[in-house]
MIMARGU-153845 format. One line per field, with one value per atom (N, C-alpha, C): residue in one letter; residue number from 0; atom name; x, z, y. Coordinates in nm, 4 decimals, always signed. Example, Ala and Ser with C-alpha at 12.3 -4.5 7.8 and 13.67 -1.06 7.14 Angstrom:
% MIMARGU-153845
res = [A | A | A | S | S | S]
n = [0 | 0 | 0 | 1 | 1 | 1]
atom = [N | CA | C | N | CA | C]
X = [+1.3190 | +1.2300 | +1.3200 | +1.2850 | +1.3670 | +1.2900]
Z = [+0.7800 | +0.7800 | +0.7800 | +0.7080 | +0.7140 | +0.7870]
Y = [-0.5690 | -0.4500 | -0.3300 | -0.2250 | -0.1060 | +0.0030]
This chain:
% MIMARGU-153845
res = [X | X | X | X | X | X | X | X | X | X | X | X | X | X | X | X | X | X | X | X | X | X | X | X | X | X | X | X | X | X | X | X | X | X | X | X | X | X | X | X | X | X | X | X | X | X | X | X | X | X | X | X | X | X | X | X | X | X | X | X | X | X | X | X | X | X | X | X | X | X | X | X | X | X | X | X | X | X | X | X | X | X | X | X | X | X | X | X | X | X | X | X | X | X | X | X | X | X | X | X | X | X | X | X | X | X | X | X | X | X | X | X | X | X | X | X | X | X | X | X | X | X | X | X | X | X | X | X | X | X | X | X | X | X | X | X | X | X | X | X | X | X | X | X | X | X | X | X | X | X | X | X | X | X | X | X | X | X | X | X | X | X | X | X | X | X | X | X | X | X | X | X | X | X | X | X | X | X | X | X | X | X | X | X | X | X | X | X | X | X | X | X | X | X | X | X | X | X | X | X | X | X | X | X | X | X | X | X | X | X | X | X | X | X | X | X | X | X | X | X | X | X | X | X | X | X | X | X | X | X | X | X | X | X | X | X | X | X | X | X | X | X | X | X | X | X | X | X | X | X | X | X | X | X | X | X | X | X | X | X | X | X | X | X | X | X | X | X | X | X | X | X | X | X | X | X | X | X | X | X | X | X | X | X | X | X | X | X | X | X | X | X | X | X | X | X | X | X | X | X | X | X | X | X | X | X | X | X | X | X | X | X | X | X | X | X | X | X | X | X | X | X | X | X | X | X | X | X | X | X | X | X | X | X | X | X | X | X | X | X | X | X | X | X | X | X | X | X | X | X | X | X | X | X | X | X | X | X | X | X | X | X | X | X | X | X | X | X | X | X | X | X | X | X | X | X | X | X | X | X | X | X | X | X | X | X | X | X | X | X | X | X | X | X | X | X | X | X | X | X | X | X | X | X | X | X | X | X | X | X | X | X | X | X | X | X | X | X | X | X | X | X | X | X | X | X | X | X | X | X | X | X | X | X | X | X | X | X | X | X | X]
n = [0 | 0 | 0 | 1 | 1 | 1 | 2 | 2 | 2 | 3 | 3 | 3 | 4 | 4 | 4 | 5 | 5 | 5 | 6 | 6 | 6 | 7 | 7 | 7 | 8 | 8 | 8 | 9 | 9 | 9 | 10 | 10 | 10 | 11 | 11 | 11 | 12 | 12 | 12 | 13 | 13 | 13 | 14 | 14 | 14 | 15 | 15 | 15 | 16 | 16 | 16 | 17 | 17 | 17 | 18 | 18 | 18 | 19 | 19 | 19 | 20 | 20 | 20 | 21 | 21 | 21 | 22 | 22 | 22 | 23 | 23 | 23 | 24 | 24 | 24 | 25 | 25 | 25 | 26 | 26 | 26 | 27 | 27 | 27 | 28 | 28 | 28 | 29 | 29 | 29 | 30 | 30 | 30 | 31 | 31 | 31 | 32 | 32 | 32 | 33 | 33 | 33 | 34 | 34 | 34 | 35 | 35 | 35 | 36 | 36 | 36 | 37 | 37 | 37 | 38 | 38 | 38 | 39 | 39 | 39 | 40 | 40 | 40 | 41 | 41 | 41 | 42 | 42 | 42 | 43 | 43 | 43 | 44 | 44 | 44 | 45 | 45 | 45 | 46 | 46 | 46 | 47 | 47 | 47 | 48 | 48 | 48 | 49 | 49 | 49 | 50 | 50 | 50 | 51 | 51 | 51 | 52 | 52 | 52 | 53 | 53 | 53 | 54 | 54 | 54 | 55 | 55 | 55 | 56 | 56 | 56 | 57 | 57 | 57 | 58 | 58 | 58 | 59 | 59 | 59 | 60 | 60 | 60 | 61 | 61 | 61 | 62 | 62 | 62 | 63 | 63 | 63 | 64 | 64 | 64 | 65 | 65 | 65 | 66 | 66 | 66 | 67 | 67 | 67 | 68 | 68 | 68 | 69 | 69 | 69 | 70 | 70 | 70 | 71 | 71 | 71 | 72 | 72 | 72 | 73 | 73 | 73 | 74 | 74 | 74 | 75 | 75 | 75 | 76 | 76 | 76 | 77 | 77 | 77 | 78 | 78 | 78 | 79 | 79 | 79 | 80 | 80 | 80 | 81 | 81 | 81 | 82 | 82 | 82 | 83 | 83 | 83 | 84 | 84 | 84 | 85 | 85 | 85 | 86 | 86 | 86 | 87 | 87 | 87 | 88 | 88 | 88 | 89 | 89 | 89 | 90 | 90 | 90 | 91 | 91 | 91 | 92 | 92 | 92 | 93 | 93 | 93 | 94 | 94 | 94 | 95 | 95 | 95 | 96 | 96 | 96 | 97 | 97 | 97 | 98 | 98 | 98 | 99 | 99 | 99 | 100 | 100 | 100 | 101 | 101 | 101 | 102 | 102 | 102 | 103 | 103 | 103 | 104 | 104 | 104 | 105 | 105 | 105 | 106 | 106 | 106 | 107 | 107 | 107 | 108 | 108 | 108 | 109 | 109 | 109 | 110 | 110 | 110 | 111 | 111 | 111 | 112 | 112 | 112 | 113 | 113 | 113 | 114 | 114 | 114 | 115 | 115 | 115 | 116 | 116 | 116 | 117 | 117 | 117 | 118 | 118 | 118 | 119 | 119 | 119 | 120 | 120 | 120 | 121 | 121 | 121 | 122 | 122 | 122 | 123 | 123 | 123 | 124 | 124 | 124 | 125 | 125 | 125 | 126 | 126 | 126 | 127 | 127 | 127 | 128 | 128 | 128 | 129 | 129 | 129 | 130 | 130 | 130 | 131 | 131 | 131 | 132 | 132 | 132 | 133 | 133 | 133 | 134 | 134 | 134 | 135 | 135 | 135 | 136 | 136 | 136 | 137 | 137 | 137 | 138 | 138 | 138 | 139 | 139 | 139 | 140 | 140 | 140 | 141 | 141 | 141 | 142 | 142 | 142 | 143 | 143 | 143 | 144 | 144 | 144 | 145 | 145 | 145 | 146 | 146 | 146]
atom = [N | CA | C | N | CA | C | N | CA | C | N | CA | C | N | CA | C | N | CA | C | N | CA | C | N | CA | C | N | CA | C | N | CA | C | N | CA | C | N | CA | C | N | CA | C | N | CA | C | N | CA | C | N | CA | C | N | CA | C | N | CA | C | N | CA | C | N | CA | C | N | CA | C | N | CA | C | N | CA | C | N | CA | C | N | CA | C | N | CA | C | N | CA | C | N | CA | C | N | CA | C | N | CA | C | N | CA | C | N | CA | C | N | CA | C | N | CA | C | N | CA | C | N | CA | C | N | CA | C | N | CA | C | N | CA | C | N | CA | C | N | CA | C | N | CA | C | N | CA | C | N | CA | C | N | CA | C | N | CA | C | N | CA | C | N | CA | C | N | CA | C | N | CA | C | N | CA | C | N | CA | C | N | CA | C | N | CA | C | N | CA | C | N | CA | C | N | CA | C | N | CA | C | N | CA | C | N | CA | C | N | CA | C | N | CA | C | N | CA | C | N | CA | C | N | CA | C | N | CA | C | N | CA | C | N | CA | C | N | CA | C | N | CA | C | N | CA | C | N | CA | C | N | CA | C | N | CA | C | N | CA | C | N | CA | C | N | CA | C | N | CA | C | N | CA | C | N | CA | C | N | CA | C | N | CA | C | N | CA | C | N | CA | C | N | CA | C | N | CA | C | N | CA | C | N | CA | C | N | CA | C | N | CA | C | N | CA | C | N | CA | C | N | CA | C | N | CA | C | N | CA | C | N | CA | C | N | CA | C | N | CA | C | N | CA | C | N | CA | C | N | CA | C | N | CA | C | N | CA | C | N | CA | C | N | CA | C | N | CA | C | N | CA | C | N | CA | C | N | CA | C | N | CA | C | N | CA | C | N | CA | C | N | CA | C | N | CA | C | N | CA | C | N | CA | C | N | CA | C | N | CA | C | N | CA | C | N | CA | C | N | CA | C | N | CA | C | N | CA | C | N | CA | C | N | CA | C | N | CA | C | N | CA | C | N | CA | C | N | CA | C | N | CA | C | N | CA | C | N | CA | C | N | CA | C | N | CA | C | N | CA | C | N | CA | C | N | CA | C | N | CA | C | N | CA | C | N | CA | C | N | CA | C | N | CA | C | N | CA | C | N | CA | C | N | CA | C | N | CA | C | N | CA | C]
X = [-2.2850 | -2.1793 | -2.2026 | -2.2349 | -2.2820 | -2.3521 | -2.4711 | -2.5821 | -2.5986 | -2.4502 | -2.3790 | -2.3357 | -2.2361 | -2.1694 | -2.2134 | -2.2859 | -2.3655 | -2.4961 | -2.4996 | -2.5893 | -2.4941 | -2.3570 | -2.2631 | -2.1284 | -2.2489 | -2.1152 | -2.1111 | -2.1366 | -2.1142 | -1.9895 | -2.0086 | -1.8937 | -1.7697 | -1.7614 | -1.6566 | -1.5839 | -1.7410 | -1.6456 | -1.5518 | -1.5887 | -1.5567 | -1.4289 | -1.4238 | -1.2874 | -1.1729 | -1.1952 | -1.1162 | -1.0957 | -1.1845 | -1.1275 | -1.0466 | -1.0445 | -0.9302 | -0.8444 | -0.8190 | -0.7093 | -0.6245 | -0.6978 | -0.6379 | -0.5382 | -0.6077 | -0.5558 | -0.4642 | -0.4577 | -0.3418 | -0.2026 | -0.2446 | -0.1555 | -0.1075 | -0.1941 | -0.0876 | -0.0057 | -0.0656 | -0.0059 | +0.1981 | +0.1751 | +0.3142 | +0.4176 | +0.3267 | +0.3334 | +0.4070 | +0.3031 | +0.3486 | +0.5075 | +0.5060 | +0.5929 | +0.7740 | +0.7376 | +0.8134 | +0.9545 | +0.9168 | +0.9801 | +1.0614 | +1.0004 | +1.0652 | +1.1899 | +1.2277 | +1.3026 | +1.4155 | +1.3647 | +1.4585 | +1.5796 | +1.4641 | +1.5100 | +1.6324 | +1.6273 | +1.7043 | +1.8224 | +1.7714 | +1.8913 | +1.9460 | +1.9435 | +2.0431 | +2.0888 | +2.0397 | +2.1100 | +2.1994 | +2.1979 | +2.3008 | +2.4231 | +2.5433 | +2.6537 | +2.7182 | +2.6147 | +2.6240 | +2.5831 | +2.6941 | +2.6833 | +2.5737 | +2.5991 | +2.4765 | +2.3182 | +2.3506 | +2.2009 | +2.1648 | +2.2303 | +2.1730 | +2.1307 | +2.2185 | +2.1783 | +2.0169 | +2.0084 | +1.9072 | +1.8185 | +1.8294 | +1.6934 | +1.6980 | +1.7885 | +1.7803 | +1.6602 | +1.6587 | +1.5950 | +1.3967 | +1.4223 | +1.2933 | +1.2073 | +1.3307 | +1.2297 | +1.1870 | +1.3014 | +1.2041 | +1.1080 | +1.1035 | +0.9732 | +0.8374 | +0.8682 | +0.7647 | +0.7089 | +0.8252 | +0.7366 | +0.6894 | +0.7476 | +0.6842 | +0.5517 | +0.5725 | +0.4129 | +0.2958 | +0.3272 | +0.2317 | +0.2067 | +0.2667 | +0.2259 | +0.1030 | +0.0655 | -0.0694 | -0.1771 | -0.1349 | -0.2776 | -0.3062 | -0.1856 | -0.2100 | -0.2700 | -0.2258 | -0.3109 | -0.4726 | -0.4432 | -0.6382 | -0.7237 | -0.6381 | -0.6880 | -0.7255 | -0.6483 | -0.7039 | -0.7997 | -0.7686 | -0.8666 | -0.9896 | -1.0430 | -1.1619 | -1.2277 | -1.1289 | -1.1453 | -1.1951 | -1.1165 | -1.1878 | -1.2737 | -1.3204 | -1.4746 | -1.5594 | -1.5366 | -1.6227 | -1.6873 | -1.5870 | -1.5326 | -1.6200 | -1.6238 | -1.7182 | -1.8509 | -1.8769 | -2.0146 | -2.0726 | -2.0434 | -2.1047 | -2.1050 | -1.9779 | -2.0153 | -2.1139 | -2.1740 | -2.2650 | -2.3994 | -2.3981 | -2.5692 | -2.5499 | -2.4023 | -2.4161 | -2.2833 | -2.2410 | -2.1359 | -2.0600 | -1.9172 | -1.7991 | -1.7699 | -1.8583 | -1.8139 | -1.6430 | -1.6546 | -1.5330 | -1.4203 | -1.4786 | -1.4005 | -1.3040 | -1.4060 | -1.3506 | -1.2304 | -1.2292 | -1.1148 | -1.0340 | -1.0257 | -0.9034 | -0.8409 | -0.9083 | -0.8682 | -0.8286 | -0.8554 | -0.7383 | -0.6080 | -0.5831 | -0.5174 | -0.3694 | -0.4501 | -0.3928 | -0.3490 | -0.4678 | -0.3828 | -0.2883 | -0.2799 | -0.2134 | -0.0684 | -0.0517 | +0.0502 | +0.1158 | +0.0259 | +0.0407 | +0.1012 | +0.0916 | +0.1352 | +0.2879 | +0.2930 | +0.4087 | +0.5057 | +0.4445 | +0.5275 | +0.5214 | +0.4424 | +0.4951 | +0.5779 | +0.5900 | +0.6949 | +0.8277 | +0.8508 | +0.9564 | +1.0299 | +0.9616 | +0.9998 | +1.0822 | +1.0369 | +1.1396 | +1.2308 | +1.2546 | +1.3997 | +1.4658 | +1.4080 | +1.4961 | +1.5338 | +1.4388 | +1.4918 | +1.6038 | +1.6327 | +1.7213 | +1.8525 | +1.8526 | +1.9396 | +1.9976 | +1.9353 | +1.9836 | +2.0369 | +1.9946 | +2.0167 | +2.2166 | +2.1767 | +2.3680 | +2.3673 | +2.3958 | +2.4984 | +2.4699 | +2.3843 | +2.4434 | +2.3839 | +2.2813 | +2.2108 | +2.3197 | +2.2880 | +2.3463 | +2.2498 | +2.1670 | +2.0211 | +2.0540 | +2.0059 | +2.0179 | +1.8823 | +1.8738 | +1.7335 | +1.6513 | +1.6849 | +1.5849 | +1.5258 | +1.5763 | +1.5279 | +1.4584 | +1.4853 | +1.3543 | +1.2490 | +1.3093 | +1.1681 | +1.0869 | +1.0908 | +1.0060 | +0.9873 | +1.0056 | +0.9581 | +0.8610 | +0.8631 | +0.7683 | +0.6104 | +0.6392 | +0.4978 | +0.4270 | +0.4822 | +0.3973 | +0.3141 | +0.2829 | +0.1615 | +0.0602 | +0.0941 | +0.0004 | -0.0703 | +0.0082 | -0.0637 | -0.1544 | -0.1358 | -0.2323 | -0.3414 | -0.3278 | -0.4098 | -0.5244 | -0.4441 | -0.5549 | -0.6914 | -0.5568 | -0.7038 | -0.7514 | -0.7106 | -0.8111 | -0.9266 | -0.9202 | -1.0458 | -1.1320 | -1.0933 | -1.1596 | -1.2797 | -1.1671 | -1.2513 | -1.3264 | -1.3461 | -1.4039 | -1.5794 | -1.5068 | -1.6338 | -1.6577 | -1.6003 | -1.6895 | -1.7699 | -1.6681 | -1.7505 | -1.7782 | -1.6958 | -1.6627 | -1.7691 | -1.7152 | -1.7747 | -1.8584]
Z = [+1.6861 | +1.6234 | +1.4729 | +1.4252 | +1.2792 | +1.2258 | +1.2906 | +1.2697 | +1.2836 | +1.3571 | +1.4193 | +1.2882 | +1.2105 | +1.0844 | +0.9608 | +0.9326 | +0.8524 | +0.8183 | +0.9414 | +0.9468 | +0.9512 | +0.9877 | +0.9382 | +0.8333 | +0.7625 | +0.6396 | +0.5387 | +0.5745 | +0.4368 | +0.5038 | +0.6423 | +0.7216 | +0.6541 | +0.7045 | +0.6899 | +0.5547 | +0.5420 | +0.2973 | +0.3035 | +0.3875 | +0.3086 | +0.4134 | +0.5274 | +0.5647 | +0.5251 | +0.4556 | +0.4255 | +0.3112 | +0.2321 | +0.1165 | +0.1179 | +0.2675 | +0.2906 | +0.3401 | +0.4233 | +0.4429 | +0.3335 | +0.2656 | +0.1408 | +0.0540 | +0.0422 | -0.0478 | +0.0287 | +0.1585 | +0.2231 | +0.1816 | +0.2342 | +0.2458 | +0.1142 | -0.0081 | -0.1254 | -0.2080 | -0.1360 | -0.1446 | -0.1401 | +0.0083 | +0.0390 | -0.0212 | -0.0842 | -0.1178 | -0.2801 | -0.3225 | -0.4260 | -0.4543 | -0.3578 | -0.3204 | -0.2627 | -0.2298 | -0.1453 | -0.2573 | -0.3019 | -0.4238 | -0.5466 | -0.4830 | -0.5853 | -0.5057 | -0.3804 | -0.3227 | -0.2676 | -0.3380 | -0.3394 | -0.4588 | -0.5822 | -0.7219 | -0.6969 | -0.6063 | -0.6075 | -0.5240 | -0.4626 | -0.3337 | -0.4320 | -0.4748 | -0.5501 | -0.6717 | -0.6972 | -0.8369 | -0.7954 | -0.6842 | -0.5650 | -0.5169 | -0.5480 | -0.4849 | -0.3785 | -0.3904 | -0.2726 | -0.1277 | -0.0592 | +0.1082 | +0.2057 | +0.1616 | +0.2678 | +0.1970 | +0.0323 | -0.0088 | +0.0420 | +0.0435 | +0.0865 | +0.2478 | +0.3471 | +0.4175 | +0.4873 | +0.3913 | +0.4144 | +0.3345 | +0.2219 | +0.1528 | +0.2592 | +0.3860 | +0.4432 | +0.5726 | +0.6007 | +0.6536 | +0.5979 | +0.5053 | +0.4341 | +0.4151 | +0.3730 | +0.3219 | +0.4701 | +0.5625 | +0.7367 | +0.7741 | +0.7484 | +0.8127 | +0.7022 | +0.5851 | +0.5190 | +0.4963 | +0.5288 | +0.5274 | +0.6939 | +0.8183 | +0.9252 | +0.9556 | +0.8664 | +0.8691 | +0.7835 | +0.6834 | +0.6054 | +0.6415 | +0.7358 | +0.7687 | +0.8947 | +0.9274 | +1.0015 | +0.9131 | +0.7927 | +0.7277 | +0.6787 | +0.5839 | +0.5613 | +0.6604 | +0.7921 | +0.8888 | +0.9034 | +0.9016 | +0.9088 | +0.7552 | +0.6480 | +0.5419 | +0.5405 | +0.6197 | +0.6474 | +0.7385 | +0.8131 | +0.9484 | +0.9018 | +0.8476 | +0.7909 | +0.6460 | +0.6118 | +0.4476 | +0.5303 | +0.6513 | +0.6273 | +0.7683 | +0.8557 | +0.9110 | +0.7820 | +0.6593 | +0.5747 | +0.5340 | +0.4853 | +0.4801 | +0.5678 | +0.6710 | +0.7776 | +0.7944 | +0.7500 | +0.7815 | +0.6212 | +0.5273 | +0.4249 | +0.4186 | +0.4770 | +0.4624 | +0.5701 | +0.6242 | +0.7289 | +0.6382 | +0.5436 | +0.4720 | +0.3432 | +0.2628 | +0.0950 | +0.1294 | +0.0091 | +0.0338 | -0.1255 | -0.0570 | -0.0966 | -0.2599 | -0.3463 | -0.5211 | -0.5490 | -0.5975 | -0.7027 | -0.7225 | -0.7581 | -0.7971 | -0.6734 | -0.5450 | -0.4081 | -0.3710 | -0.4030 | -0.3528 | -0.4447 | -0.5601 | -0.6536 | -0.5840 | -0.5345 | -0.4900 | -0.3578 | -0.3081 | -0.1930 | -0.2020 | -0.3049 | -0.3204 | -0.3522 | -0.4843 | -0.5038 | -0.3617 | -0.2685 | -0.1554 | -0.0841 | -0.0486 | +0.0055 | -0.0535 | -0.1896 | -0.2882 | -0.1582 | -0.2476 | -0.1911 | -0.0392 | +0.0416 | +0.1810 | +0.1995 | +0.0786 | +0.0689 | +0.0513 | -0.0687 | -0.0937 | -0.0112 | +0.0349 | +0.1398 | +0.2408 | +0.3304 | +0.3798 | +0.2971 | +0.1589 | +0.1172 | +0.1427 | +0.1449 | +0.1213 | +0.2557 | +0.3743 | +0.4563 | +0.4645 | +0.3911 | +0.3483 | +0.2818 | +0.2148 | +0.1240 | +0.1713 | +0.2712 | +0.3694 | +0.4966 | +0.4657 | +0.6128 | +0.4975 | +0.3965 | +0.2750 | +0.2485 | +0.2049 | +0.2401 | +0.3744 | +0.4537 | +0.5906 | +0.5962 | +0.5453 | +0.6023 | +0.4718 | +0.3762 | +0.2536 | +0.1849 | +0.1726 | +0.1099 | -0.0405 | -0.0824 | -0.2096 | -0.3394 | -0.3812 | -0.5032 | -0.6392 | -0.6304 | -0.7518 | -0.7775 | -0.8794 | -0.9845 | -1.0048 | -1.0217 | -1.0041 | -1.1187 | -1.2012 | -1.3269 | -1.2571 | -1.1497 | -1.1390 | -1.0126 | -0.9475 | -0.8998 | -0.9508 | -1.0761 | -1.1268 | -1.1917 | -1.1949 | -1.2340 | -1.1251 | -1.0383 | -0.8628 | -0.8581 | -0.8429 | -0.8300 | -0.9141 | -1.0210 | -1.1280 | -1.0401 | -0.9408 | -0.9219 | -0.8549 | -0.7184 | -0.6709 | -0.7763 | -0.8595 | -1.0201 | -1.0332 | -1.1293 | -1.1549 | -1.0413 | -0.9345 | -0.8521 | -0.7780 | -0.7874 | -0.7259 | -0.9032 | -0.9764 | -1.1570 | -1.1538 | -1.1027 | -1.1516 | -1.0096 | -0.8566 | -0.7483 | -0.7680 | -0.8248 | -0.8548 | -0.9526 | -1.0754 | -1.1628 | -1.1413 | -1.0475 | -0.9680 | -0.9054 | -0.7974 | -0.7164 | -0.7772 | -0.8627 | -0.9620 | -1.0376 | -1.1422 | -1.2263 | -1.1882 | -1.0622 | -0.9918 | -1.1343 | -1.2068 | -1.2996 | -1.2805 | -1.1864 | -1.1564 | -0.9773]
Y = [-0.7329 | -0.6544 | -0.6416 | -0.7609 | -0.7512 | -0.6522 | -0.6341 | -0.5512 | -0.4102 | -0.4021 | -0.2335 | -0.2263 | -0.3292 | -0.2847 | -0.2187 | -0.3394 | -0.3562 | -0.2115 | -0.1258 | +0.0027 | +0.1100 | +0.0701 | +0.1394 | +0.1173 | +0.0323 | -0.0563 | +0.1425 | +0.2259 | +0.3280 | +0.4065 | +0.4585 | +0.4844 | +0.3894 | +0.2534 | +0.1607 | +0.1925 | +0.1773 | +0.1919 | +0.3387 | +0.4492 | +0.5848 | +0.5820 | +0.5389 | +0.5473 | +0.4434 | +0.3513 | +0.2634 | +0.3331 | +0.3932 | +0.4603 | +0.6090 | +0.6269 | +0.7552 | +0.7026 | +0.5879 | +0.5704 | +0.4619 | +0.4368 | +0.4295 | +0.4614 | +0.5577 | +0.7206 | +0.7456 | +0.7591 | +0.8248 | +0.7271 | +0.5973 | +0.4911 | +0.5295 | +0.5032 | +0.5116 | +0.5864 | +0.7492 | +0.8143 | +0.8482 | +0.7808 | +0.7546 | +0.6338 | +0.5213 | +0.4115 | +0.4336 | +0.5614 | +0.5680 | +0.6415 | +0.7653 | +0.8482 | +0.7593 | +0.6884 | +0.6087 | +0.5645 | +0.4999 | +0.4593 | +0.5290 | +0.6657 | +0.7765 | +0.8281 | +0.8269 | +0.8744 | +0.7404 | +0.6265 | +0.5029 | +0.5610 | +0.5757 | +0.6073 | +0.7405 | +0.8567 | +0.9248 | +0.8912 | +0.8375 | +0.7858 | +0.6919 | +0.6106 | +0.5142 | +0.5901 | +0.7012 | +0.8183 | +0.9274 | +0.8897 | +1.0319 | +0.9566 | +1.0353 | +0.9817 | +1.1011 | +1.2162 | +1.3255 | +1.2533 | +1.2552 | +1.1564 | +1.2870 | +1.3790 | +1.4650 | +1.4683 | +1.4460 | +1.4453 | +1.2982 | +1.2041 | +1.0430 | +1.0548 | +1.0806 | +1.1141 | +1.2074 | +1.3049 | +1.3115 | +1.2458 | +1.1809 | +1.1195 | +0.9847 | +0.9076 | +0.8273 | +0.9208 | +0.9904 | +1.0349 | +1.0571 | +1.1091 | +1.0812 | +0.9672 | +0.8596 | +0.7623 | +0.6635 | +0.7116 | +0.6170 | +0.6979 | +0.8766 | +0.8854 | +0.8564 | +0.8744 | +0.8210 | +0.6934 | +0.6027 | +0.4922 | +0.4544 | +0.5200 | +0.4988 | +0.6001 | +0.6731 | +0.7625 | +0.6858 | +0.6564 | +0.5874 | +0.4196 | +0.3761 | +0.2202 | +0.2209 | +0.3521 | +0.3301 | +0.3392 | +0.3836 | +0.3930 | +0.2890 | +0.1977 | +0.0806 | -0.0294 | -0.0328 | -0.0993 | -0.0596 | +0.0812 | +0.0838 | +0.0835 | +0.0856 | -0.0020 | -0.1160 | -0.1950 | -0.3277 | -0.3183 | -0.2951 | -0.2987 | -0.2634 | -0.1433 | -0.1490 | -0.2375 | -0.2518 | -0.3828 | -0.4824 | -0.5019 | -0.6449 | -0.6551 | -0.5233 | -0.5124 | -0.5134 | -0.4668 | -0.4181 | -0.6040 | -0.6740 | -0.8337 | -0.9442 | -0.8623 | -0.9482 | -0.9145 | -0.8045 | -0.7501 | -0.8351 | -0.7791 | -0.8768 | -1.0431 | -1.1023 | -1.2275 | -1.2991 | -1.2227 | -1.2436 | -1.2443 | -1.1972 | -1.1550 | -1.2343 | -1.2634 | -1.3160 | -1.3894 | -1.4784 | -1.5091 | -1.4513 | -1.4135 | -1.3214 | -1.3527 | -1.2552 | -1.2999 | -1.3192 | -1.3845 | -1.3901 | -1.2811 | -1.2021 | -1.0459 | -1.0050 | -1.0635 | -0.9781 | -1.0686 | -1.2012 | -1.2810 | -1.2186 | -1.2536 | -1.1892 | -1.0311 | -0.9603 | -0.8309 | -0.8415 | -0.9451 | -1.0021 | -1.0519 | -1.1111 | -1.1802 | -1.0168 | -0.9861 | -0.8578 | -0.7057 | -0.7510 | -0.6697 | -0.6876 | -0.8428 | -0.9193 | -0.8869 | -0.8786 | -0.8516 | -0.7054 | -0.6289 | -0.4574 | -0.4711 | -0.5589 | -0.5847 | -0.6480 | -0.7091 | -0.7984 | -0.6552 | -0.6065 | -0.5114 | -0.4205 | -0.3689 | -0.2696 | -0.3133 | -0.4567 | -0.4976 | -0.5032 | -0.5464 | -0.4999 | -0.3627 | -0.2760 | -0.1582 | -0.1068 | -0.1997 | -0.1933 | -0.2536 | -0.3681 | -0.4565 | -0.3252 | -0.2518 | -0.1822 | -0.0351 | +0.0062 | +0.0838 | +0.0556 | -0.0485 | -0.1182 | -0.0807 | -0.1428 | -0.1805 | -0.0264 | +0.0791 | +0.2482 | +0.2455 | +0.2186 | +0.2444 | +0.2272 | +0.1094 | +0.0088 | +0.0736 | +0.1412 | +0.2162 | +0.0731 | -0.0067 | -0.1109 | -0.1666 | -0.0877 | -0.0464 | -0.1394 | -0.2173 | -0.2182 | -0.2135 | -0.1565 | -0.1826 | -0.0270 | -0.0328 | +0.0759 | +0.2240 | +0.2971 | +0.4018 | +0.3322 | +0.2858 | +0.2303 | +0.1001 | +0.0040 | -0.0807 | -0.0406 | +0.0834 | +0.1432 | +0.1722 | +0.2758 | +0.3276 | +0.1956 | +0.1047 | -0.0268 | -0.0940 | -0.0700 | -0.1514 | +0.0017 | +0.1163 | +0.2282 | +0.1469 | +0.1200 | +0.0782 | +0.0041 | -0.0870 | -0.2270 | -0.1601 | -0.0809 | -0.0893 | +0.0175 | +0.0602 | +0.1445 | +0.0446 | -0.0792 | -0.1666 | -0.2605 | -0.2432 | -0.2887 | -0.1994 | -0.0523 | -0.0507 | -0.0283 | +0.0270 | +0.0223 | -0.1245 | -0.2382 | -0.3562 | -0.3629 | -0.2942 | -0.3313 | -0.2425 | -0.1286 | -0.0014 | -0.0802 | -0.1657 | -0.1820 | -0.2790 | -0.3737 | -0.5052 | -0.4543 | -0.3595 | -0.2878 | -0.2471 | -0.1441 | -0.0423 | -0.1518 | -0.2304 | -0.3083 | -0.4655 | -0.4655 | -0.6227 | -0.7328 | -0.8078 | -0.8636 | -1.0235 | -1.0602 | -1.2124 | -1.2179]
């Protein structure tokens, strides 16, 4: 199986890096429609932004799975030939984050759900930043391979 990967470790890389993109797309998006829903006291505009933000985050949680899923075929095929620098644990650690938080995001979709929101759109729009700042230093770790 290794040796299947490993001749197709360039495949692995380029779809993990689209489903990526997809995932964070929504990831990023996601959070913006928290920010309006907690700035709306219109009951038919909430209503439908309750609608938005379950299919977007139930559309975008397959990509995050096959983000993983290929990260870490990609994960196994190399630690079979070198063992795993430095840089790459730290960018685990940091995805792991990105996972946490994306499970949040369904605490906070349950939380719209029951009307029961008490957080503010500003303390959205600063929950929106966090996966910026993570995916900024996972690219950097990535492309500059530091340690």
């Amino acid at each position: 199986m290794n040796h299947f990967l490993l001749q197709h470790y360039d495949w692995l890389k380029a779809l993990h890096i689209i489903f990526m993109v997809a995932w964070f797309a929504g990831i990023f998006y996601l959070p913006r429609i928290f920010v309006y829903h907690a700035e709306t006291s219109d009951s038919s505009v909430q209503t439908q932004l309750k609608v938005m933000q379950r299919r977007l985050l139930f559309f975008v949680t397959p990509f995050a799975l096959l983000t993983l899923i290929f990260g870490l075929l990609m994960t196994y095929a190399l630690s079979t030939v070198t063992s795993l620098p430095v840089w790459l644990h730290i960018k685990f650690a940091l995805v792991a984050l990105l996972y946490i938080y994306h499970g949040y995001c369904f605490r906070l979709l349950r939380t719209f759900a029951n009307d029961a929101n008490t957080r503010s759109g500003k303390w959205y729009r600063v929950f929106n930043e966090i996966p910026v700042l993570i995916l900024f230093t996972v690219v950097l770790l990535a492309v500059i391979k530091p340690w």
